[in-house]
Structure formats: structure tokens, C-alpha cells
N, C-alpha and C positions, 0 to 999 in steps of 0.2 A: 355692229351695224354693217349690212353688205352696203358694199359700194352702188350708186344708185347707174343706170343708165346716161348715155348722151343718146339725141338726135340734131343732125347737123341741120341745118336751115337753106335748102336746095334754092334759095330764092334769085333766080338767073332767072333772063327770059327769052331763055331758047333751049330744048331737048341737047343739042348738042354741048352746050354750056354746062348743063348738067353731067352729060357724060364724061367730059373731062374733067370736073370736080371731081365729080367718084372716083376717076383715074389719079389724081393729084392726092386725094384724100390715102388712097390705100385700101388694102381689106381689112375689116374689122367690122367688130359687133353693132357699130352704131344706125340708127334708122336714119331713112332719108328723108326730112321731111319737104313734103311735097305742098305748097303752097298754094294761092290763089294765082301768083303771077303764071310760073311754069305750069298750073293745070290748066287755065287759062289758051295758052299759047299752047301745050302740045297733048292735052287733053289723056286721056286714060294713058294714050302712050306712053307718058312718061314714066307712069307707074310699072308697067308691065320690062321697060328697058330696063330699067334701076332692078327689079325684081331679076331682069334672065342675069341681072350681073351680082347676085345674088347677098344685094343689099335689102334690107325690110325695110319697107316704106310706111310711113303715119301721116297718112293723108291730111292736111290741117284745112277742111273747106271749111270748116266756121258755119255747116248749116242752119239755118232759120228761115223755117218757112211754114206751112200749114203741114199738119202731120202724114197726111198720103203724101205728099211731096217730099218730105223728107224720107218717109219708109220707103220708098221706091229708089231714093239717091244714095240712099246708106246700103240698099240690096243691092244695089253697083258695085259701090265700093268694097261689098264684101266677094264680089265677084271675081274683081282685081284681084284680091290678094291683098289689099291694105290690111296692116298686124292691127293700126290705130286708126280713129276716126275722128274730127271737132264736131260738135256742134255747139250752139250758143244756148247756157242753162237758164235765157232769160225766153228761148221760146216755150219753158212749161213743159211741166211736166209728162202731160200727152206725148207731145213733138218726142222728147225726149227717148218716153215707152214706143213711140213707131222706126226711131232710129235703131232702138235696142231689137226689135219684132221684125224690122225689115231685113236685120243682117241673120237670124236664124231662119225667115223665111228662105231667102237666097244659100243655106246651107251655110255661112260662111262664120270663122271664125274672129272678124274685127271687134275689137273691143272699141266701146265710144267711151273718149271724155268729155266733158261739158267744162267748157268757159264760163269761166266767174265774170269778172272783169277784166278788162285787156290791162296790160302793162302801161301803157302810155300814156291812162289816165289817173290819174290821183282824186282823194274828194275833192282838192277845188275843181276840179275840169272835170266834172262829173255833166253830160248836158243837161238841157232844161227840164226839169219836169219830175226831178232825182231830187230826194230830200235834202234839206241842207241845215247842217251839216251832215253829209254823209255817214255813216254809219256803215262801214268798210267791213269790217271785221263782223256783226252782226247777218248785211246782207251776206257777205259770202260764206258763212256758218251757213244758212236757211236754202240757201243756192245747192250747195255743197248736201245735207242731209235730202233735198228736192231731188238731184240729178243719183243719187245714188238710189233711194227707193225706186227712180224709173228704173235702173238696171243699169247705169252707169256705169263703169269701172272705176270711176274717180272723176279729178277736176283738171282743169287748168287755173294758174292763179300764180300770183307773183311771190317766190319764194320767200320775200319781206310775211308776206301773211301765212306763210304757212303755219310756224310754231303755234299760234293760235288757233287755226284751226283744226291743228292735233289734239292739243289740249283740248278745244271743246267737243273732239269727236274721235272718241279716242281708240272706235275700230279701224282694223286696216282702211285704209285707199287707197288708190294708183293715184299721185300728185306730180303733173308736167309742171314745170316750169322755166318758163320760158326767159327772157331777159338776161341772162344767165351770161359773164364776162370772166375771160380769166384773169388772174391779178393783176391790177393798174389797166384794164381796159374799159374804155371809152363807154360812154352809157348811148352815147345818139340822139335817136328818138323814141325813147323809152325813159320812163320816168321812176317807176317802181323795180327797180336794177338787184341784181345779186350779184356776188364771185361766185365760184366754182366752189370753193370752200363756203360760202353762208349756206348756197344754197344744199349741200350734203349735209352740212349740219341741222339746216331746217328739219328733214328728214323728206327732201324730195326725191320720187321716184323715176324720174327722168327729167332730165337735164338738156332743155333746148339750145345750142351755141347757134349764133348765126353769122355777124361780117367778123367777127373777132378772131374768129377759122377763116370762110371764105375770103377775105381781103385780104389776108395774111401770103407777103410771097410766097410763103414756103407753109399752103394750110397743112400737110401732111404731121411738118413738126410743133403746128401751133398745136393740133388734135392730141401730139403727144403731150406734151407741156400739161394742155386741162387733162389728160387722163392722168398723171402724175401728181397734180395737186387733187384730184378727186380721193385716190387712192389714200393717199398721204393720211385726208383725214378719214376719211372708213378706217382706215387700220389706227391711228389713234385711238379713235373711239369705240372699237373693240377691244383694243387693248385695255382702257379705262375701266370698261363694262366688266371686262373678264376680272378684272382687280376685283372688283366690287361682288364678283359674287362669292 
């Protein structure tokens, strides 16, 4: 098993806040993910700062919207330089194919994930209008095979559900997940939570941390800590594999 990715969760709101993250943080391979709050307030900039300081950024805008609207915000983004892009896999498969058409239009390399369901919600707090009992694991199988026939790279989705949707899908795909706490850290406002450890075990492909780093006095050595325990089990679990063959 290679060891999967981190992206750190830039969620400040102010460009300069962010620059001192990065600084606090260190160099290393991880993306910056660039959210709603801080694209909001310092808009492309943000992206292009984090980038001259030669951090990769995975823009998380969560697009949803009528498909020229989205193909034209995703040829932006591929503009920038974003490596990743969101959008929401319940705008349809269209939306989806115009996010994928708009970043090869603009020449540009961003790969899109699509969100399943956000973390925060579980089936009971699923809103009105959503079957009940939810059927979690179903919807995000059908989400999940929808976003990748558009061209998708993969999903977003809470490391809790991934093992089953390997199982049921058992080609490659790029799987963020998000929620993501290092040992004995606090879950929040997030309900569908992983460690650093379920979620590499799950077999996620990137790994979102967000105040568990940033609130951390010292985030530089919290970032080492989860890249420690991520390791740990990748090499376990290659060493297990290698047993076995």
C-alpha cells in the first residue's frame, strides 16, 4: 500500500493568514486546500500566492450550478493552476461532463472530484425530501460510478464509507476524504469522522486535516505527528501484503 496524500484545510479569512500558515506549516508535499471562506475574501489571489510559494492547491468551491456555469468556473480554475477541483456529484452528470470539458477547454490540467455527501451529515440529518431511511452506502455507490463515467477523477466521501465502496467498485479512484483527525482528536462539526490510521486503511487517496493542524500551537509538528502515523500504517500494510505473496 503507498502511503496516501494530506491536504491541509487553509480555512482562515484573510490571504495573509494563510501566508503565515504555509510559513508555520513548512515545505512539504501537501496541497493547500483553498476553501469557500478564503476564496471568498481574497478570490483567485489566494491561489496564485500559495502556488508562487510553491504549495499545490485543490481548490474545494463545491461547484453546483447549471453546466455552462460551471464549465466556464472550472476553465478558471484550471487557469490558476488548481492540481484539484469540487464540485457537487448531486449536480448530474452533465454539470459534472462540463466541469471535466471546461478544464481541457482552458488547456489546463485540474482534475475534478465530486462530493457524495458532506461529512456533517449522517442519514438521520439527511434534509427533507431524501428517502428515509437513507440508504448511504447505495446512494454513494450510484453517485460515485455517475461522477466517474462524467470524467471525474474520483469522489469526496467520508472515509467511514469508503471500504464499501471499494468493494463495490473495485476499479481505481481518486478518494479525498475529508474529516480526517489524528489520534484522540476532537471530531467538531463533523459527524462521519475518521483517524489518520482508518482513514489509510480505508484505502483513501487523500487525506483532508483541517483545525486539528491549523489550531495546533505548534501546526508544523502536529503535520508531522499525522504524517507519522500515516506512514506507520502504509508500511504495515505492505509489509503484510509482501508476506502474503
Amino acid at each position: 500500500m503507498s502511503a496516501p496524500e494530506f491536504a491541509i484545510a487553509f480555512d482562515v479569512p484573510t490571504l495573509d493568514q494563510a501566508l503565515a500558515l504555509d510559513a508555520k506549516l513548512g515545505s512539504g508535499p501537501e496541497y493547500a486546500k483553498v476553501g469557500l471562506q478564503l476564496f471568498t475574501q481574497a478570490g483567485p489571489e489566494a491561489v496564485r500566492a500559495l502556488s508562487a510559494r510553491g504549495r499545490r492547491v485543490f481548490l474545494d468551491l463545491k461547484l453546483h450550478d447549471i453546466p455552462n456555469t460551471v464549465a466556464g468556473a472550472a476553465g478558471e480554475a484550471a487557469k490558476l493552476g488548481a492540481e484539484l477541483l469540487t464540485v457537487h456529484a448531486a449536480g448530474g452528470q452533465a454539470m459534472i461532463r462540463a466541469a471535466v470539458d471546461g478544464i481541457a477547454t482552458a488547456g489546463g490540467r485540474t482534475r475534478v472530484v465530486a462530493v457524495t455527501v458532506l461529512t456533517n451529515l449522517d442519514p438521520k440529518a439527511m434534509p427533507p425530501g431524501f428517502a428515509s431511511p437513507f440508504a448511504m452506502a447505495d446512494v454513494q455507490a450510484e453517485l460515485l460510478a455517475m461522477s466517474l463515467g462524467a470524467g471525474a477523477a474520483g469522489i469526496v466521501c467520508s472515509a467511514a464509507d469508503l471500504p464499501e465502496l471499494r468493494r463495490r467498485h473495485p476499479q481505481p479512484f481518486y478518494a479525498v476524504t475529508p474529516g480526517i483527525r489524528p489520534a484522540g482528536g476532537a471530531t467538531q462539526d463533523q459527524q462521519r469522522v475518521a483517524s489518520v490510521a482508518e482513514a489509510v486503511a480505508a484505502g483513501a487517496s487523500l487525506l483532508v486535516l483541517g483545525r486539528a493542524i491549523t489550531a495546533d500551537p505548534d501546526p508544523r509538528t502536529a503535520l508531522q505527528r499525522a504524517r507519522e502515523q500515516r506512514d506507520a500504517v502504509a508500511t504495515s500494510a505492505a509489509t503484510r501484503s509482501s508476506g502474503r505473496e
